[in-house]
C-alpha positions as CSV (number, residue, x, y, z in Angstrom):
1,X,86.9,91.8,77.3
2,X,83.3,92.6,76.9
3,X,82.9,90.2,73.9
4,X,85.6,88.9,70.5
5,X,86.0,92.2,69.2
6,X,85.6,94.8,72.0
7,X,87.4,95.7,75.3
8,X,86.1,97.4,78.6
9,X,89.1,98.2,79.7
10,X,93.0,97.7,79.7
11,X,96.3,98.0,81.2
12,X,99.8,97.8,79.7
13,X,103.1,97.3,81.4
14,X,106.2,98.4,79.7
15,X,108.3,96.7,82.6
16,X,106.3,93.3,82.7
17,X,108.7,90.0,82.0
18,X,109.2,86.0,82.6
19,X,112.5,84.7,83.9
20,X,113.3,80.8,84.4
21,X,113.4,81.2,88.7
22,X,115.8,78.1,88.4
23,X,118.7,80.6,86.9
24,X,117.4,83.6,89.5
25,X,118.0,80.8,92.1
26,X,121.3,80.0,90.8
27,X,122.6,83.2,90.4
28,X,121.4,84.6,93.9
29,X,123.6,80.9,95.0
30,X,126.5,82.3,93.5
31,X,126.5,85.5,94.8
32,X,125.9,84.4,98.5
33,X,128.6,82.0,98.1
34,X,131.0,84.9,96.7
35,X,130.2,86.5,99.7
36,X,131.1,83.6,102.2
37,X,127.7,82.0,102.4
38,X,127.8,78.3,103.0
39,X,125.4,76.2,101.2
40,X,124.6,73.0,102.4
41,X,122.6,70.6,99.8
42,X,120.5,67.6,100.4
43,X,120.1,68.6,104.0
44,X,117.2,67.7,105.6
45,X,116.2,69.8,109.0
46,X,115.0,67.2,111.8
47,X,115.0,69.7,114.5
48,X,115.8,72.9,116.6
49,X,117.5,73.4,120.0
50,X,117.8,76.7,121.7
51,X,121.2,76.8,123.4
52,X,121.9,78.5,126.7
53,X,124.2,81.0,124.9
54,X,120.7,82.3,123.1
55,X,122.1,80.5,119.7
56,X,119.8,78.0,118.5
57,X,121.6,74.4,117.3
58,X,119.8,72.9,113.6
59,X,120.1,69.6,113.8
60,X,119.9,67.8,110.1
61,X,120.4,64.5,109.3
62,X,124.4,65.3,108.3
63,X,125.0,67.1,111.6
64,X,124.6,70.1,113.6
65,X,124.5,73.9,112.4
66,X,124.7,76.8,115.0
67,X,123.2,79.8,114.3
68,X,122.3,83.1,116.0
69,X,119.4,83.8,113.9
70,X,117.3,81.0,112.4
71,X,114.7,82.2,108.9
72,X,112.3,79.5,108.1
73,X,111.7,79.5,104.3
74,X,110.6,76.2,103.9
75,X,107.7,76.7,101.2
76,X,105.9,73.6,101.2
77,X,106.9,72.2,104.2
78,X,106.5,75.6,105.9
79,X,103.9,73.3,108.3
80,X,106.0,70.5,109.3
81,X,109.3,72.9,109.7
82,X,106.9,75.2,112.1
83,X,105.7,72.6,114.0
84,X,109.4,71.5,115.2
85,X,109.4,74.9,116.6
86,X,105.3,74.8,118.1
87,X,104.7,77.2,115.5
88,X,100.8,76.7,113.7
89,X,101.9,78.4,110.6
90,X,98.8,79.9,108.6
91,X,99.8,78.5,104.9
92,X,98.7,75.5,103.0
93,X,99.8,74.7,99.9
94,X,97.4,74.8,96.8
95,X,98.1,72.9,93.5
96,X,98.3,75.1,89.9
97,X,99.2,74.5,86.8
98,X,99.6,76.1,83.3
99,X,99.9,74.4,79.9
100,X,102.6,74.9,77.1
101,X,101.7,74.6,73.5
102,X,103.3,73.3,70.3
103,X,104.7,75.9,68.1
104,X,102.2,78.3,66.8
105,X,102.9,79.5,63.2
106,X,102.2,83.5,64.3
107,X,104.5,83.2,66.8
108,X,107.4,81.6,64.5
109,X,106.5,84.5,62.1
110,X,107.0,87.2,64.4
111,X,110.1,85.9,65.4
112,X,111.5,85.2,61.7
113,X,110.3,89.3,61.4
114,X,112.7,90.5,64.6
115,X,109.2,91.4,66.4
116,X,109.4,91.9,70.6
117,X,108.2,89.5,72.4
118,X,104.2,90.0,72.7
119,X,103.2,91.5,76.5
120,X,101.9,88.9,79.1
121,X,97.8,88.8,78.4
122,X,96.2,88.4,81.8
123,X,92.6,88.6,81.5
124,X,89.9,88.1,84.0
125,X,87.5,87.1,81.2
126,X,89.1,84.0,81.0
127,X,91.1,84.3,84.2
128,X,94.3,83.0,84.1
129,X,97.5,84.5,82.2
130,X,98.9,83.9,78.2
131,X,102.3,84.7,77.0
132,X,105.1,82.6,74.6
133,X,107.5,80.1,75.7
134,X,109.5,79.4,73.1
135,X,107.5,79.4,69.7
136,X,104.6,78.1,71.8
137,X,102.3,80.0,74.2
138,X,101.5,79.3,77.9
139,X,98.5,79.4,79.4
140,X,97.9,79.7,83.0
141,X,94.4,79.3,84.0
142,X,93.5,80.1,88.3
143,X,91.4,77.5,89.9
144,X,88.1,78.4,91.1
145,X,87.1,77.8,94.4
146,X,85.1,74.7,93.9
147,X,87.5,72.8,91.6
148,X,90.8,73.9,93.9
149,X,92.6,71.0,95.1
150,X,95.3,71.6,98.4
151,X,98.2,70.2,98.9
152,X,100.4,68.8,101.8
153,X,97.8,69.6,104.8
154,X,99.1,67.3,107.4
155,X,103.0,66.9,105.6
156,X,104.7,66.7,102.2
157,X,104.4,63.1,101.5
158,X,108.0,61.6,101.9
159,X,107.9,60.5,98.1
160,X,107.5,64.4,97.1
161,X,110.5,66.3,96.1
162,X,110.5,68.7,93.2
163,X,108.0,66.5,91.5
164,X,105.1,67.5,89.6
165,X,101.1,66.1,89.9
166,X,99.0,64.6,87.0
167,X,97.0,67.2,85.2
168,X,94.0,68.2,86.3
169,X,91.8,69.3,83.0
170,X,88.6,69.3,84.3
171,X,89.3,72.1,87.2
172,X,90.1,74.9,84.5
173,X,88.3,73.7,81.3
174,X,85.7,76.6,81.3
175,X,89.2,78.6,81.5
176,X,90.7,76.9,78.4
177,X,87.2,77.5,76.7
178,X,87.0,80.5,76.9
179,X,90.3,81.4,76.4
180,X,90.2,80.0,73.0
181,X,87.2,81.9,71.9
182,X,89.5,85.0,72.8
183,X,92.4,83.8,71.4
184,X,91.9,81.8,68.7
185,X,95.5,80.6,68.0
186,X,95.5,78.7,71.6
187,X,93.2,76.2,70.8
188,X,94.6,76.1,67.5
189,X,98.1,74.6,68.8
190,X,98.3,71.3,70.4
191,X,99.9,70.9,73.7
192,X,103.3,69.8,74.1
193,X,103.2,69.9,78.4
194,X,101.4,70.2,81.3
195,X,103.3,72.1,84.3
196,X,101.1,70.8,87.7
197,X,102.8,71.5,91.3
198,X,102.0,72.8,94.8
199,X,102.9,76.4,96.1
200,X,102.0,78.2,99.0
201,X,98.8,80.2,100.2
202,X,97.8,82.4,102.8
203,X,94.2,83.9,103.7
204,X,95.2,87.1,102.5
205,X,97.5,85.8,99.3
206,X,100.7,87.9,101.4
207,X,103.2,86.1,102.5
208,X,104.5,86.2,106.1
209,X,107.4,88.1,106.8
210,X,108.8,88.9,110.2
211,X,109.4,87.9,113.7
212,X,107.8,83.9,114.8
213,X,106.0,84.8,117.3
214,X,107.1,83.6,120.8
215,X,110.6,82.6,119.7
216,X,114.1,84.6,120.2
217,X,115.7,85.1,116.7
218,X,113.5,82.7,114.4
219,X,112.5,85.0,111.5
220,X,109.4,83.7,109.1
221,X,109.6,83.9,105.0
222,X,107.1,81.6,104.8
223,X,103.8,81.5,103.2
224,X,105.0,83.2,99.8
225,X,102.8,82.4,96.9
226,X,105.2,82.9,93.9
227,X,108.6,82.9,95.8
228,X,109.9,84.2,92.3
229,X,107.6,87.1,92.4
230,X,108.2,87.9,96.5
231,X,111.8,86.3,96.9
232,X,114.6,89.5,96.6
233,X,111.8,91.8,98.5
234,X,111.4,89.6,101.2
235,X,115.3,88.7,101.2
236,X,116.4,92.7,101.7
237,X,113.5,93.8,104.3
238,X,114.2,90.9,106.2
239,X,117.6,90.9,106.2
240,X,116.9,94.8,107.0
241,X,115.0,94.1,110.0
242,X,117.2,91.3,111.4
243,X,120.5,93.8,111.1
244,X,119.3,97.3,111.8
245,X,116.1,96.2,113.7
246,X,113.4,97.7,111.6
247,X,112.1,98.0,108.4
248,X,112.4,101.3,106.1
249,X,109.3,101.0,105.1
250,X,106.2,99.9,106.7
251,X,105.8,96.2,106.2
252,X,102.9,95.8,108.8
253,X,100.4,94.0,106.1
254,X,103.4,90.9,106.0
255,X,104.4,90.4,109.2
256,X,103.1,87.0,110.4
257,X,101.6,87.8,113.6
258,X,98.9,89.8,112.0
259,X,97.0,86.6,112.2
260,X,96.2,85.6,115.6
261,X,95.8,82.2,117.3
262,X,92.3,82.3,115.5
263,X,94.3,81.1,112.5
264,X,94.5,77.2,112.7
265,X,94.9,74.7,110.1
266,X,90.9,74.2,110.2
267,X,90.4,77.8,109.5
268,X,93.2,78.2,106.6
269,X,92.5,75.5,104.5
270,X,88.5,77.3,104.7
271,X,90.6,80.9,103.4
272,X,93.3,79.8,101.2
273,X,90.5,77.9,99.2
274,X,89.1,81.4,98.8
275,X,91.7,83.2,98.5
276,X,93.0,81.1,95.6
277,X,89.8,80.4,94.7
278,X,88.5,83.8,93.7
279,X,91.8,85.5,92.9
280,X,90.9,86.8,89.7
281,X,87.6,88.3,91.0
282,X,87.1,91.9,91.6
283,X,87.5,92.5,94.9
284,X,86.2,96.0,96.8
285,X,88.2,98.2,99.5
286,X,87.0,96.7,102.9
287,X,85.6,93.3,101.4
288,X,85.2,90.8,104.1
289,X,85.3,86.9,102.0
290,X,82.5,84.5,103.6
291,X,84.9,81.3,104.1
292,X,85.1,80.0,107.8
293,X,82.8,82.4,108.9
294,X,81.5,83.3,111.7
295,X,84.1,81.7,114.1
296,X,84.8,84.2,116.7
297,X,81.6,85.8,118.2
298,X,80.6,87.7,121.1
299,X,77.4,86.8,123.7
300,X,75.7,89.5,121.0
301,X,75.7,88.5,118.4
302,X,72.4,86.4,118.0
303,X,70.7,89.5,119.8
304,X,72.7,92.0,117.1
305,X,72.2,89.8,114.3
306,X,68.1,89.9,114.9
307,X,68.5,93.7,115.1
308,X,69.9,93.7,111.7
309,X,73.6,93.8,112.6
310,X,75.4,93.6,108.8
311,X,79.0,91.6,110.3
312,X,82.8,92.2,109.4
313,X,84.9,90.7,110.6
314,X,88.7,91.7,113.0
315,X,91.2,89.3,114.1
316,X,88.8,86.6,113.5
317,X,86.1,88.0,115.5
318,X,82.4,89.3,114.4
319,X,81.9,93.2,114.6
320,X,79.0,94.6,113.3
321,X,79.7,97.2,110.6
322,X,76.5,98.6,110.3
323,X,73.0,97.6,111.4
324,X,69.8,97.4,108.5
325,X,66.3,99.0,109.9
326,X,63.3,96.9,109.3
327,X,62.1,95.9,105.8
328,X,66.4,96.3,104.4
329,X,68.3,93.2,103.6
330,X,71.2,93.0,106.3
331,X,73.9,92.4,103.6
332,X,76.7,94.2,102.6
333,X,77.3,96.0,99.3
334,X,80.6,96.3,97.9
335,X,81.7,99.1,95.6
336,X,84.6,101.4,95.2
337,X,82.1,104.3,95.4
338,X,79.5,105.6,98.2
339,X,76.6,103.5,97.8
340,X,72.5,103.5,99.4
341,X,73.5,101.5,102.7
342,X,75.2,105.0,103.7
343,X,71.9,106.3,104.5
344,X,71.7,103.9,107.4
345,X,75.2,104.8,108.2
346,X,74.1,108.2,108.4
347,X,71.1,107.4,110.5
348,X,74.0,106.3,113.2
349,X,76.1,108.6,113.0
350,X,73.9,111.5,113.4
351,X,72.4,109.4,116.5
352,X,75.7,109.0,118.0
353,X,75.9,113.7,117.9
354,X,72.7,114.1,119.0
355,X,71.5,111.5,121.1
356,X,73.3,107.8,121.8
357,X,74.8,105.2,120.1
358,X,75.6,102.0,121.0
359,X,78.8,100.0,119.8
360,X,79.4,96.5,120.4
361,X,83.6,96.5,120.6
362,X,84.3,93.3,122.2
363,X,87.0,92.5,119.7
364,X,89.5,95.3,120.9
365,X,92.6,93.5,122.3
366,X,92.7,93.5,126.0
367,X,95.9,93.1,128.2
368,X,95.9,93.5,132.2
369,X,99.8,94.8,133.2
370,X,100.7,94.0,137.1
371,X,103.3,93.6,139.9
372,X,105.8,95.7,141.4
373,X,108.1,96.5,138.5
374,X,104.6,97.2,136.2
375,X,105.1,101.1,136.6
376,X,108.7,101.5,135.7
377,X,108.8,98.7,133.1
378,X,105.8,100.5,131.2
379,X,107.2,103.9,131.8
380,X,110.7,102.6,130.0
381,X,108.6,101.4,126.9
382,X,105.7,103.5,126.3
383,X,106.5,107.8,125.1
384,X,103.5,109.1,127.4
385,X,103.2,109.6,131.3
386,X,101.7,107.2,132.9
387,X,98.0,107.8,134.8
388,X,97.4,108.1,137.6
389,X,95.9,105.7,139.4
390,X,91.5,106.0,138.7
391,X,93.0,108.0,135.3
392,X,93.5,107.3,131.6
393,X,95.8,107.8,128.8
394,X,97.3,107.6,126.0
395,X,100.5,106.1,125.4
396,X,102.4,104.8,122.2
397,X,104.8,102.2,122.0
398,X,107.5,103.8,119.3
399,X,110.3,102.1,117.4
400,X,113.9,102.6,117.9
401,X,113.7,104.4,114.7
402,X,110.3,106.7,116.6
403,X,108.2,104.9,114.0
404,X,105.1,103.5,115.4
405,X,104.4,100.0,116.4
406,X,101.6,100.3,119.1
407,X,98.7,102.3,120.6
408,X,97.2,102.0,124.0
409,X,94.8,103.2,125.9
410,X,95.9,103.0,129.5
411,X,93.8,102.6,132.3
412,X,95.4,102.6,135.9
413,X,93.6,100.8,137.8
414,X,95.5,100.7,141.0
415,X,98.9,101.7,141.6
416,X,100.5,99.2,140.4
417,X,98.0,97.4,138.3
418,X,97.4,98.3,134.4
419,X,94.7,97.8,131.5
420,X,95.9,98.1,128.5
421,X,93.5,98.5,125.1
422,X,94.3,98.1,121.8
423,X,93.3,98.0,118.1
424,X,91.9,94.0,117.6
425,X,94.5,93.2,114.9
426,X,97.5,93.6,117.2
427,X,96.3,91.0,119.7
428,X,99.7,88.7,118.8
429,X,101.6,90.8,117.5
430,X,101.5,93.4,120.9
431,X,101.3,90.2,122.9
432,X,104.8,88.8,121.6
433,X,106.5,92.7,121.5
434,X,105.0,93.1,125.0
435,X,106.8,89.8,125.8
436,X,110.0,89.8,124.8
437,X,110.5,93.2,126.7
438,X,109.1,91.6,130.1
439,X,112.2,91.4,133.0
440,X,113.3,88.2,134.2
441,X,113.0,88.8,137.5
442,X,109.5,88.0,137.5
443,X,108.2,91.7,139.0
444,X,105.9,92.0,136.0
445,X,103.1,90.1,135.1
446,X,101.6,90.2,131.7
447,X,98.2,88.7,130.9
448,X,96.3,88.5,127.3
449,X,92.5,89.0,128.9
450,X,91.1,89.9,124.9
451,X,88.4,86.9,125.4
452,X,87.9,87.6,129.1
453,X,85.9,90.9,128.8
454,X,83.4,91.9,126.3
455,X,83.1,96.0,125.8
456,X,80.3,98.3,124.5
457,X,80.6,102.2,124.3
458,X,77.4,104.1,125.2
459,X,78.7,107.6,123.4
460,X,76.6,110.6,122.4
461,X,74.9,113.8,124.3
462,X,72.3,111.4,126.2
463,X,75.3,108.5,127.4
464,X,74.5,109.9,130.7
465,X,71.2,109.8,131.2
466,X,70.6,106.4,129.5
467,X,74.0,104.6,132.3
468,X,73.0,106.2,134.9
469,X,69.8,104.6,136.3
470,X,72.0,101.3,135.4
471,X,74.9,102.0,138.1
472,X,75.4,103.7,141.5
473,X,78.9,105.1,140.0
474,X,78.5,108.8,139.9
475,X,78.7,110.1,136.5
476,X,78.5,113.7,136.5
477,X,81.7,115.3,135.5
478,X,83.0,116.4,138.7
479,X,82.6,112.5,139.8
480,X,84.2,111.1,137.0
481,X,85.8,113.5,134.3
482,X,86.9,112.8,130.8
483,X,90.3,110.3,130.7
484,X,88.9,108.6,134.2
485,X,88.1,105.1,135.2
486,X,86.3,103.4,137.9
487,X,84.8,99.7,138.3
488,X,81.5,98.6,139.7
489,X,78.3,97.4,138.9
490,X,76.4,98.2,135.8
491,X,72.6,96.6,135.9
492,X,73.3,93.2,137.0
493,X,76.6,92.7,135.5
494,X,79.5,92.9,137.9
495,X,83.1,94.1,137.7
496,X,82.1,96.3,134.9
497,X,85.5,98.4,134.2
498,X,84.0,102.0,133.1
499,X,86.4,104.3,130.7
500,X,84.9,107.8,130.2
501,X,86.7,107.8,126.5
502,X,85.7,106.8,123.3
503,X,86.9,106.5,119.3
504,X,83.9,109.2,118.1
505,X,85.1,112.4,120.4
506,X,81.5,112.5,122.1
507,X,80.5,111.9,125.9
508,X,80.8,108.5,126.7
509,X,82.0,105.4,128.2
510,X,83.2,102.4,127.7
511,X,82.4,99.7,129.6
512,X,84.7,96.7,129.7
513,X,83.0,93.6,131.2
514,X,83.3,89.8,131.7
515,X,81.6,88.1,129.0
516,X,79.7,86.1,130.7
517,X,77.0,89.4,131.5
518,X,77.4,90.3,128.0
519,X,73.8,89.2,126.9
520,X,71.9,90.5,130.0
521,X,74.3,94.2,129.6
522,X,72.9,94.4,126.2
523,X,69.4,94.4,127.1
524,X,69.7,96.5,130.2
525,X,71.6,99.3,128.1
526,X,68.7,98.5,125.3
527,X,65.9,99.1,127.8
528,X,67.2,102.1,129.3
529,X,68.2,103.6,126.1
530,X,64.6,103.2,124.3
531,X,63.8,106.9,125.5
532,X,66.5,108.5,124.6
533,X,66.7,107.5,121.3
534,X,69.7,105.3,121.8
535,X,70.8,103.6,118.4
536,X,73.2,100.4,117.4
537,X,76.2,101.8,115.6
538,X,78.4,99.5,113.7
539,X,82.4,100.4,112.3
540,X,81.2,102.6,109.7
541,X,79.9,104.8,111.5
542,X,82.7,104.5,114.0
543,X,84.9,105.3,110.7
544,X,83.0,108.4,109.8
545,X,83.3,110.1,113.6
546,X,86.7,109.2,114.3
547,X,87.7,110.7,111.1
548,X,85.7,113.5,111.9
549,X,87.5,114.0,115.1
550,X,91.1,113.2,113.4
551,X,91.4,110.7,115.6
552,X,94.5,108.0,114.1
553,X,93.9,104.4,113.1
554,X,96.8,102.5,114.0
555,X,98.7,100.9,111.0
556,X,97.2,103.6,108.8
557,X,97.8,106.7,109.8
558,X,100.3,105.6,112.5
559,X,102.8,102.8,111.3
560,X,106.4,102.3,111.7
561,X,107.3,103.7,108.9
562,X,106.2,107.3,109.9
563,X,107.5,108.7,112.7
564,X,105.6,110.2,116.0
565,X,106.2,113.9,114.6
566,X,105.0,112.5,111.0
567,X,101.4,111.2,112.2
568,X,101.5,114.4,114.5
569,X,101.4,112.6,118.0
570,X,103.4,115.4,119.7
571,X,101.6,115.9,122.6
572,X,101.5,112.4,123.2
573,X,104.7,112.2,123.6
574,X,107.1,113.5,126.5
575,X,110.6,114.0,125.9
576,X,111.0,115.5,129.5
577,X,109.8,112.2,131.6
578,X,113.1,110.3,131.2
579,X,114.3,107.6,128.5
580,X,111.7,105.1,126.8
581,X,112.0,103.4,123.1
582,X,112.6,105.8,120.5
583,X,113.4,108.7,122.6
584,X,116.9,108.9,121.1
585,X,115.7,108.8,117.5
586,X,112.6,111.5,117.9
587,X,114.8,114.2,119.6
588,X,117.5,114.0,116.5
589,X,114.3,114.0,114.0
590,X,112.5,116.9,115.8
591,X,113.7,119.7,113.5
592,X,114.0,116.9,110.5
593,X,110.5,116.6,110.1
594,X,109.5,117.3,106.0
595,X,105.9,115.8,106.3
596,X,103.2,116.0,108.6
597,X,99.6,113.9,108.8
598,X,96.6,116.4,107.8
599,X,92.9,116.3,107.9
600,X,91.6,117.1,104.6
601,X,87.7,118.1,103.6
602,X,87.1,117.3,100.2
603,X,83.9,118.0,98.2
604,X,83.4,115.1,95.7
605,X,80.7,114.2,93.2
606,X,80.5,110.3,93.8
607,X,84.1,109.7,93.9
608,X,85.7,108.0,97.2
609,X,88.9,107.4,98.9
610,X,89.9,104.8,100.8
611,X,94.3,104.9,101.2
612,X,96.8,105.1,99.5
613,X,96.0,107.2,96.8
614,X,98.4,110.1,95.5
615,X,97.3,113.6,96.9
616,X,98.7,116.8,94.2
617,X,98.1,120.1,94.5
618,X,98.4,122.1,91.1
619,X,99.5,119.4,89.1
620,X,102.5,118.3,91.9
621,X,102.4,114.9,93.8
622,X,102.5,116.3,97.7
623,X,101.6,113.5,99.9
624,X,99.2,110.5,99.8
625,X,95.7,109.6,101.9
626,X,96.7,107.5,105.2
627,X,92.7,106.7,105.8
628,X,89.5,108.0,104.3
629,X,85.9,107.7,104.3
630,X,82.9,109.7,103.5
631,X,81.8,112.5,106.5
632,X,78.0,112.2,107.5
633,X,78.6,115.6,109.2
């Protein structure tokens, strides 16, 4: 609302309701039981015991309960019950509450008319949530940030059960104000209760649902704030993925391991404050919140930050998204539209197709693949061929279903020695897939090397001429042609790993390094670049190119959910090498395949995409956008 009497804008939901989540709870009791579920009540959980058959034993305090599969949904105590299985879980419990009034005399007259029930009024102008209870109303005001108490952070206290707090008036009482001046009736009506209890947060308000990462069969519902809201979605797709081994649909954005080890109590409590704390405040498509930041940075990032670097911020780490010239705040602007900080963006881009950029891409996720079953095993997982050894590729790790769960870039080093890259999100969650596939004989060795080895790509028409006074490596195309690799030295820094591929479709390398040169790399590729008109390049400008080039972004316009053929991966993908995951499925979908990925030009006049939204052609609803973003070409 704008003021009293006027309204900027509105939505109404015809299917929008309340329903006591006691009875849902009972009902969905019932039905389990009818279907041979046993319920055991007033059992407390005191530990877990993987057997040698693979089953794990639940020990509880009126015996012992073996299981195949073990789901933790453990809401408040989602901590403690992870911790008995060395699981950090990434949820703290915050502490809401909502008020119910006496009976209001509109209400009791709408109901002596036969009037419906009034719609739920949520309203950011007072944020929180109205609607009756009885012939009161309800009011449920969000805690800001500042006034947002947590709850349980080392344990539930043992006195806790379903108990409620005191109230907590002063936290929300510019909520309550201002309700009242919208809705004068509230304040009219004194209050008969006050509701105050804990429930569960996450950084990202999504609950985690999935795999545990680095356990056999212990599933994760955990972390759901509203389990009333989340509770029959989460119950199918898990149960879906436990039984059939996948989801449907792509449930990528809930499956716990898209936070990474960066996510420790420390950290949460920082981003479930925030998260909670501004969750009726307009937030903008690729809006990075400022709690617990920075945390994870590279060697550069003093240097980048004094050269204007403007930070986001992937799998915890720093990443510059774009960089501010001289005499332009380094901040960034939110907005659902294109906005002034493009023309820098521009600036890069058009640097990066006609003379250098420079990207700082330490946060891509790093693994190292070795031993004498290394070949075989990644042959039998990944759709691709293989390199060969001094080449590169391209190699997806599919599904049963074909869907897509992983993207690498494959280096061969040596014969039998691997580097695998990847996007920086799927640092756990490829580590733990990659895991559990490992043979137990020992002949392959897996090692997570994300924080060993910094990376910067020198791309554009003048890559060449600004890395080649820096190394003795020959870079001319007939010494080391697109998709190769070779190692050496680059200025002073040792070991450097050189991959002649990039995420913009220009010439360039990659150069994947130990940290520890990181600082002195930067100023040598600096230096050497000052003539050639070499230019920092953050991820929007990275965006722009690779969209340009139709190059995928994994979870977007790959996922699970759509398969190889969908998000038009077909010559990545050999059907003719021998079996690997997902084979069987893509050769029955081959001449199934109703949808294909598309690059689409679109002439706009301010407008923007981002994802998600519904793509019609003469009034028909034909697809939907994947991934977007504005072309500076």
């Amino acid at each position: 609302l704008l003021d009293n009497n006027s309204m900027l804008g509105a939505l109404y939901h015809p299917d929008d309701g309340h329903i006591a989540p006691a009875d849902v709870t009972q009902a969905m009791a019932k039905g389990a039981r009818d279907l041979g579920a046993k319920i055991h009540l007033d059992t407390e959980v005191v530990g877990f015991e993987r057997m040698p058959s693979g089953e794990w034993r639940v020990k509880t305090l009126r015996g012992e309960i073996v299981c195949e599969h073990v789901i933790l949904a453990t809401g408040n105590y989602a901590r403690q019950t992870g911790a008995m299985l060395g699981l950090d879980i990434p949820a703290i419990p915050i502490l809401h509450q909502y008020w119910i009034t006496e009976a209001v005399p509109e209400i009791v007259e709408r109901k002596r008319l036969g009037l419906p029930e009034m719609p739920i009024l949520r309203d950011e102008g007072y944020e929180g949530y109205l609607r009756e209870e009885g012939d009161g109303l309800m009011f449920g005001p969000y805690e800001r940030t500042e006034q947002l108490k947590l709850f349980a952070e080392n344990g539930v206290p043992e006195w806790f059960g379903a108990d409620l707090l005191d109230e907590d008036f002063d936290a929300v009482s510019w909520n309550w104000e201002r309700a009242t001046e919208l809705v004068p009736a509230l304040g009219r009506a004194g209050i008969k209760r006050n509701v105050r209890g804990p429930f569960q947060m996450t950084a990202d308000e999504l609950p985690l649902m999935g795999q545990a990462w680095g356990l056999e069969n212990v599933w994760l519902a955990e972390g759901v704030p509203g389990g009333i809201l989340w509770g029959g979605a989460i119950g199918y797709y898990l149960s879906e993925r436990i039984v059939e081994g996948g989801n449907s649909i792509d449930t990528a954005e809930l499956d716990p391991r898209r936070f990474g080890h960066y996510a420790n109590k420390n950290w949460t409590r920082a981003k479930v404050r925030e998260a909670w704390g501004t969750h009726a405040a307009q937030h903008y498509p690729g809006q990075d919140m400022p709690a617990a930041r920075p945390q994870k940075t590279a060697p550069s990032y003093d240097r980048l930050s004094q050269l204007g670097a403007v930070w986001d911020v992937l799998n915890g780490w720093e990443m510059p998204s774009w960089f501010a010239p001289a005499g332009v705040e380094a901040r960034n602007v939110y907005s659902w539209r294109w906005t002034p900080k493009g023309n820098h963006v521009a600036a890069e881009v058009q640097a990066v197709r006609q003379a250098a950029g420079l990207v700082e891409m330490t946060p891509m996720t790093k693994f190292e693949v070795g031993g004498p079953g290394a070949k075989d095993w990644l042959d039998g997982i990944l759709a691709n061929r293989l390199p060969r050894s001094g080449r590169v590729g391209l190699a997806h790790h599919l599904t049963p279903a074909g869907g897509v769960q992983a993207e690498y870039v494959v280096a061969r080093l040596h014969s039998d020695l691997f580097y695998l890259i990847s996007t920086p999100r799927a640092e756990r969650w490829n580590l733990d897939d990659l895991s559990r596939l490992l043979p137990k004989d020992g002949s392959v060795h897996l090692r997570n090397v994300t924080e060993d080895r910094g990376s910067f790509t020198v791309v554009g028409p003048k890559a060449r001429d600004i890395l080649q006074p820096l190394t003795e490596i020959d870079l001319s195309n007939e010494a080391f042609p697109w998709f190769s690799v070779q190692s050496g030295t680059v200025g002073m820094a040792s070991d450097v790993r050189l991959l002649r591929v990039n995420y913009s479709g220009e010439l360039g390398w990659e150069l994947y390094h130990p940290l520890c040169y990181q600082r002195h790399l930067l100023d040598a590729l600096l230096a050497s670049g000052e003539a050639h008109g070499l230019r920092l390049a953050g991820l929007q400008a990275l965006e722009s190119l690779r969209l340009d080039k139709s190059y995928r972004a994994m979870y977007r316009d790959m996922n699970p959910e759509l398969s190889a053929w969908e998000s038009g991966l077909d010559r990545f993908i050999s059907l003719d090498k021998g079996d690997f995951i997902g084979r069987a499925a893509l050769v029955a979908k081959q001449k199934q395949v109703t949808r294909r990925i598309a690059t689409l030009s679109i002439d706009t006049e301010g407008a923007s995409a981002f994802a998600f939204e519904g793509v019609y052609r003469e009034g028909e609803l034909v697809g939907h956008i994947t991934s977007a973003g504005y072309s500076y070409t």
